[in-house]
Each structure stands twice: as structure tokens, then as C-alpha cells.
PAKEMI-42657 format. One line per field, with one value per residue: residue in three letters; x, y, z of N, C-alpha, C in turn. Coordinates in steps of 0.02 Angstrom, whole numbers. Example, Ala and Ser with C-alpha at 12.3 -4.5 7.8 and 13.67 -1.06 7.14 Angstrom:
<lozas>
residu: c(ALA,SER)
n_u: c(660,642)
n_v: c(-284,-112)
n_w: c(390,354)
ca_u: c(615,684)
ca_v: c(-225,-53)
ca_w: c(390,357)
c_u: c(660,645)
c_v: c(-165,2)
c_w: c(390,394)
</lozas>
This chain:
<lozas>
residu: c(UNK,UNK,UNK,UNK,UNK,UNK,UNK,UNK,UNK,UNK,UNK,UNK,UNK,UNK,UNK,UNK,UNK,UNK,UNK,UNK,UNK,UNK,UNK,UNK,UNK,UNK,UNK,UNK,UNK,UNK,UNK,UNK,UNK,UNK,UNK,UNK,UNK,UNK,UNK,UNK,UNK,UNK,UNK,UNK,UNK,UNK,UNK,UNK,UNK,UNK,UNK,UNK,UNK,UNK,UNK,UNK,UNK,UNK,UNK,UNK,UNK,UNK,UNK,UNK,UNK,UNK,UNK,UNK,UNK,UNK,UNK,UNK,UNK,UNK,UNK,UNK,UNK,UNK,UNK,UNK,UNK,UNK,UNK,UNK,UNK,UNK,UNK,UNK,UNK,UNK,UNK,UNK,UNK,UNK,UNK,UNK,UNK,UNK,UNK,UNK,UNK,UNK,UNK,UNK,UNK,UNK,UNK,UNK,UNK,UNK,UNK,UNK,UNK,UNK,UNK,UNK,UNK,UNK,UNK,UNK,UNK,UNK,UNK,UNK,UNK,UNK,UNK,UNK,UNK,UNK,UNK,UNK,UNK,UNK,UNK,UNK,UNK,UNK,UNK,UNK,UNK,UNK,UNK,UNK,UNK,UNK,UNK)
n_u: c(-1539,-1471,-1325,-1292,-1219,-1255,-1229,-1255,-1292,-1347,-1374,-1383,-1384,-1405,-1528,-1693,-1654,-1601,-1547,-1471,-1418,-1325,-1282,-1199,-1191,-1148,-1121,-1046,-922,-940,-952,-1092,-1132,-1256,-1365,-1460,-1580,-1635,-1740,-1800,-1786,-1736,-1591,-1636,-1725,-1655,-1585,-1662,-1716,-1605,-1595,-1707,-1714,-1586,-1644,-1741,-1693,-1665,-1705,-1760,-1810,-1684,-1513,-1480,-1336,-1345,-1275,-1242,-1215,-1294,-1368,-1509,-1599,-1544,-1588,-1677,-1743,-1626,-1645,-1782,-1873,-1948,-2066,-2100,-2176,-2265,-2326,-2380,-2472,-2397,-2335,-2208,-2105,-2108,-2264,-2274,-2298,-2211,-2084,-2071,-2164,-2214,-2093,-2043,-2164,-2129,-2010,-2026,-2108,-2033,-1902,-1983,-1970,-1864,-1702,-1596,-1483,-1435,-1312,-1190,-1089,-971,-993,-883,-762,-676,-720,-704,-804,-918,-878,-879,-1011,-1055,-989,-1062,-1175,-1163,-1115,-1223,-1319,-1223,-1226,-1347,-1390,-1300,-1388)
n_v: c(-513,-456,-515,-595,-610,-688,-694,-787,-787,-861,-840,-887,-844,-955,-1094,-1074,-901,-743,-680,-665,-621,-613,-533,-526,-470,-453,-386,-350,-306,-221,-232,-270,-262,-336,-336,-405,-421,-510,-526,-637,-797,-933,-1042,-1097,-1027,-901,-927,-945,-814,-727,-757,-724,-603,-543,-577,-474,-373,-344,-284,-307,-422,-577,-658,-750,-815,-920,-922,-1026,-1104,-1164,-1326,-1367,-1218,-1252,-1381,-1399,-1360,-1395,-1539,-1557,-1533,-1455,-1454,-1577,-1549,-1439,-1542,-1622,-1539,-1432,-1529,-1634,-1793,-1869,-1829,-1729,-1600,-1458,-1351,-1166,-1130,-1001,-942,-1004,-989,-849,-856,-926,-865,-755,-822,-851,-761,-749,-824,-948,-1018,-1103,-1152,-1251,-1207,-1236,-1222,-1124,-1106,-1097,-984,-844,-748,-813,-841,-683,-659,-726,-660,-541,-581,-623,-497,-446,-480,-466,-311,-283,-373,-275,-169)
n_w: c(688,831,921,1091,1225,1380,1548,1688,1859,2026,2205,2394,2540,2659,2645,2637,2618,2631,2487,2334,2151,2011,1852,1671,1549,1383,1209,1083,1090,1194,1396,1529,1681,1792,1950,2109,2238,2357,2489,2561,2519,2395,2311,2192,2164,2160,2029,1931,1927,1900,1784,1705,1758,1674,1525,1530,1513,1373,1237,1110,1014,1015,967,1100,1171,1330,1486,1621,1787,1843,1857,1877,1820,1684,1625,1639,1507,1438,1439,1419,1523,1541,1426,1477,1596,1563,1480,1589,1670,1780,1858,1919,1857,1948,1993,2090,2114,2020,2073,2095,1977,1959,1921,1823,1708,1689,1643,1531,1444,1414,1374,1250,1155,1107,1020,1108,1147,1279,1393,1488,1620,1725,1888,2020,1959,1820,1749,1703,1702,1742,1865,1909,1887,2022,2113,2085,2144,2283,2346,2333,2433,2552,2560,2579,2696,2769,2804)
ca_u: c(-1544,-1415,-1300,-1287,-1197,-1283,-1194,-1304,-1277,-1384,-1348,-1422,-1369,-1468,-1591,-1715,-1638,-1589,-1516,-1448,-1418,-1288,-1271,-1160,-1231,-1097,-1151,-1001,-870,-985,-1001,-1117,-1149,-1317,-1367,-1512,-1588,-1722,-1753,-1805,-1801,-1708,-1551,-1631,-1772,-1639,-1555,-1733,-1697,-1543,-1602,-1769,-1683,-1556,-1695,-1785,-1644,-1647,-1761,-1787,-1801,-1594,-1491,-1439,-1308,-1360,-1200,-1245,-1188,-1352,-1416,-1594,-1617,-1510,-1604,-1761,-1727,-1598,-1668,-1852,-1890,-2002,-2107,-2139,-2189,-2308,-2389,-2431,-2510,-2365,-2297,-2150,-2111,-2138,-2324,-2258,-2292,-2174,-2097,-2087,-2201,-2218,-2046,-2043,-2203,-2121,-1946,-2043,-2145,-1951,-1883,-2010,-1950,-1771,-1653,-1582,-1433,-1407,-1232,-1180,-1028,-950,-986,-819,-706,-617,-759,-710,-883,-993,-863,-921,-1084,-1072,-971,-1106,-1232,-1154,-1093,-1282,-1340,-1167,-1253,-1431,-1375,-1277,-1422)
ca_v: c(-509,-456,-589,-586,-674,-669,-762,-771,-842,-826,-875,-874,-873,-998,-1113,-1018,-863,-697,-707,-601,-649,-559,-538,-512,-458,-445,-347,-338,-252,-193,-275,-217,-277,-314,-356,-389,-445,-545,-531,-730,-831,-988,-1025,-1107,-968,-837,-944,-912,-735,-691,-794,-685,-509,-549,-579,-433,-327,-364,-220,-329,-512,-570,-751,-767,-871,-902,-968,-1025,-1173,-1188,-1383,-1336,-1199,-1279,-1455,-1391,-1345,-1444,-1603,-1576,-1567,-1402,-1487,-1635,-1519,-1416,-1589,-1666,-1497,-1426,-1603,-1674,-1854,-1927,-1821,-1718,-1512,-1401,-1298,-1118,-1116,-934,-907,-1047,-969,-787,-882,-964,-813,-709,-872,-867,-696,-737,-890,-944,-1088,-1126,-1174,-1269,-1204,-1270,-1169,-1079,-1145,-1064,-961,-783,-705,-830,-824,-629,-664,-771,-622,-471,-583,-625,-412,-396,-499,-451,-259,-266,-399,-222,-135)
ca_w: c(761,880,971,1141,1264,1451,1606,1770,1945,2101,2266,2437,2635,2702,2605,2634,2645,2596,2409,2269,2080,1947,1784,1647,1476,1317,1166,1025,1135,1283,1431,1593,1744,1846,1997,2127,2299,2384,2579,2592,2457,2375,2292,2148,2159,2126,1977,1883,1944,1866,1710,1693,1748,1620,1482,1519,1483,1288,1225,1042,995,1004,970,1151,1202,1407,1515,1688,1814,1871,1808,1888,1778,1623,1614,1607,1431,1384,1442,1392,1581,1532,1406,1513,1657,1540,1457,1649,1699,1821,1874,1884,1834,2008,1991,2138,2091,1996,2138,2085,1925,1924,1884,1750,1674,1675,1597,1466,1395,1389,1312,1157,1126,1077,1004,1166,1162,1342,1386,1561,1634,1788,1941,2067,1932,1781,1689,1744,1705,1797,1948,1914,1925,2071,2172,2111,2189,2347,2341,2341,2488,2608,2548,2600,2746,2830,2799)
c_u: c(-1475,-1380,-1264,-1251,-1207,-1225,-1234,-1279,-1328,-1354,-1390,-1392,-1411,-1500,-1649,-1668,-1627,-1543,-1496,-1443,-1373,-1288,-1211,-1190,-1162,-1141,-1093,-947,-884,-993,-1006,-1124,-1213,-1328,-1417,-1514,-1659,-1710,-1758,-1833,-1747,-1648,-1579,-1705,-1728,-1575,-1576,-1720,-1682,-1561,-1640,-1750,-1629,-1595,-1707,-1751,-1639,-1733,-1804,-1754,-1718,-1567,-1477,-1393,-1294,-1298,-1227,-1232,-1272,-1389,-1491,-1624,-1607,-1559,-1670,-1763,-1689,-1613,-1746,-1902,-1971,-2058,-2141,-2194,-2274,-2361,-2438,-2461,-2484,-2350,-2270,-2154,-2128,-2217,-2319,-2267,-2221,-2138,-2080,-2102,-2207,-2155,-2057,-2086,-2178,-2049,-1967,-2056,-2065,-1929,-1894,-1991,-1881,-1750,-1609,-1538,-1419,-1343,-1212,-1107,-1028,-955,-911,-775,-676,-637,-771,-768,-952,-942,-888,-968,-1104,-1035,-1034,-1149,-1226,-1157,-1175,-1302,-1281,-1201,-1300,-1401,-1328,-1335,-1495)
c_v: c(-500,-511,-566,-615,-640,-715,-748,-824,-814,-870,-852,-904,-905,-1022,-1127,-966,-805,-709,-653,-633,-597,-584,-497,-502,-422,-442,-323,-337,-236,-261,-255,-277,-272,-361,-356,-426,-461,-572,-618,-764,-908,-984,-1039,-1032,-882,-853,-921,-855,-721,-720,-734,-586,-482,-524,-505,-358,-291,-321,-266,-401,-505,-654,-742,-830,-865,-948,-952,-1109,-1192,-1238,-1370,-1312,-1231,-1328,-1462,-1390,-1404,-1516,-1619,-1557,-1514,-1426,-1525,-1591,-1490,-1457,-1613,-1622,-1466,-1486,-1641,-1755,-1912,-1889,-1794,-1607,-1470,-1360,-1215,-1100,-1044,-896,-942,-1027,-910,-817,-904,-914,-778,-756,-861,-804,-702,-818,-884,-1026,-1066,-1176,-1181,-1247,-1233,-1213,-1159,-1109,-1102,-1022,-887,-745,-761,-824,-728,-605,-700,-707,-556,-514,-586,-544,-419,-441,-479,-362,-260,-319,-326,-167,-137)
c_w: c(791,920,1024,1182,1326,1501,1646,1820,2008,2162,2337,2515,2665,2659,2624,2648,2620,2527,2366,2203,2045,1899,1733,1571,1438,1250,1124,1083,1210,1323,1498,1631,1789,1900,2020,2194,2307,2457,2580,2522,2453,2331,2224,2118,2109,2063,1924,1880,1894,1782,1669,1679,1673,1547,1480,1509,1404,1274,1147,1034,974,999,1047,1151,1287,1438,1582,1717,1843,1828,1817,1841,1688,1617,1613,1531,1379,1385,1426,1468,1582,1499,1427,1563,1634,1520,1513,1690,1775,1877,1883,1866,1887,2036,2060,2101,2065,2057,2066,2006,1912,1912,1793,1712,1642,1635,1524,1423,1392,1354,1248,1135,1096,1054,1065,1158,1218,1353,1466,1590,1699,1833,2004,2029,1896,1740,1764,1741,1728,1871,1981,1948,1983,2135,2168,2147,2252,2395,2377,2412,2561,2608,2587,2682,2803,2843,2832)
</lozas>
């Protein structure tokens, strides 16, 4: 399998509000750049985003290694928080609803497709390819916001 290394960031003016998400995808030597937008949405809405768009990039089952500051997305995974969620029938631990389940559903099924170590970096700090991904997304909402 191919080894990958993704970074993602999303972000959003307003919570609710217009949002964007980037990405960074590394492939030996190569590395591209993507980007995206969402008229009214959430910040942790377009964390999932950038996680998912990322994913769906990868044409054939790959090791990923995923690098994002986002604990939301991260701690689902690395803390089990997904499993729990799935055993109490979209639930969290205070028996209060999941909020946006139909990303986490569409994250999960891209998940089982690949080896995926998730890796927490610190967000506006010293990790030049999530500060990256934290300017294409803003790029994309200051974009569609003149438009």
C-alpha cells in the first residue's frame, strides 16, 4: 500500500457561518493542494469536511498518516468516542444526540478503506502544512465571501 501523509483544517466566519476547509496531500515527493466551500455551515462541520474530501482523494486502499488540530474530529478515534457513539445508537455519553452523524457515517465508511494513524498537531503554531491548510481554507471563504 502506498503511504500517505494528509493534513486538513477547516474553518468558519461565524458559528454558524460561511466556511471553507484545505488540504494538503503528500505522496513520496509530490505534494498538492485542495480546497473547498460551504455557504452556512459549522466550524467543526467543515473539520469532517476537509477530513472526508481528503479521503476521497485516495483512488486505492493507502496507510494514511492524517495530521489535523482539530480534537473534535481526532478524539473520536483516538479516544474510542466513535465506538461508544455507534454502541448507544448515535448518543453521546450524556445520551444527548450525535450532532452531525451524516458526516461521521460518510468518515467512517472512507476510514475502513485505508490504515489511518491520526496524529494531533497544535493548531496557528509551528506545523507549516496545517498553518497551510488553515490559510487555503480561510483563501476559500474571503473568495466566495467577494462573490
Amino acid at each position: 500500500m502506498k503511504n500517505i501523509e494528509i493534513y486538513t483544517d477547516g474553518a468558519c466566519s461565524g458559528n454558524p457561518g460561511p466556511g471553507g476547509y484545505g488540504i494538503v496531500l503528500k505522496y513520496n515527493n509530490i505534494q498538492k493542494e485542495y480546497s473547498g466551500y460551504a455557504e452556512q455551515t459549522t466550524n467543526n462541520r467543515m473539520e469532517l469536511t476537509a477530513v472526508i474530501e481528503a479521503l476521497k482523494l485516495l483512488k486505492e486502499p493507502c496507510n494514511v498518516t492524517l495530521y489535523s488540530d482539530s480534537a473534535y474530529t481526532l478524539n473520536a478515534f483516538l479516544l474510542g468516542w466513535i465506538d461508544s457513539w455507534i454502541l448507544n445508537n448515535w448518543k453521546t455519553a450524556s445520551k444527548k444526540p450525535v450532532l452531525n452523524v451524516d458526516l461521521w457515517k460518510e468518515l467512517i465508511e472512507l476510514k475502513n478503506k485505508h490504515n489511518i494513524t491520526w496524529v494531533k498537531v497544535k493548531g496557528h503554531a509551528d506545523n507549516e502544512l496545517n498553518n497551510l491548510c488553515d490559510k487555503l481554507a480561510r483563501l476559500e471563504i474571503e473568495k466566495n465571501r467577494q462573490n
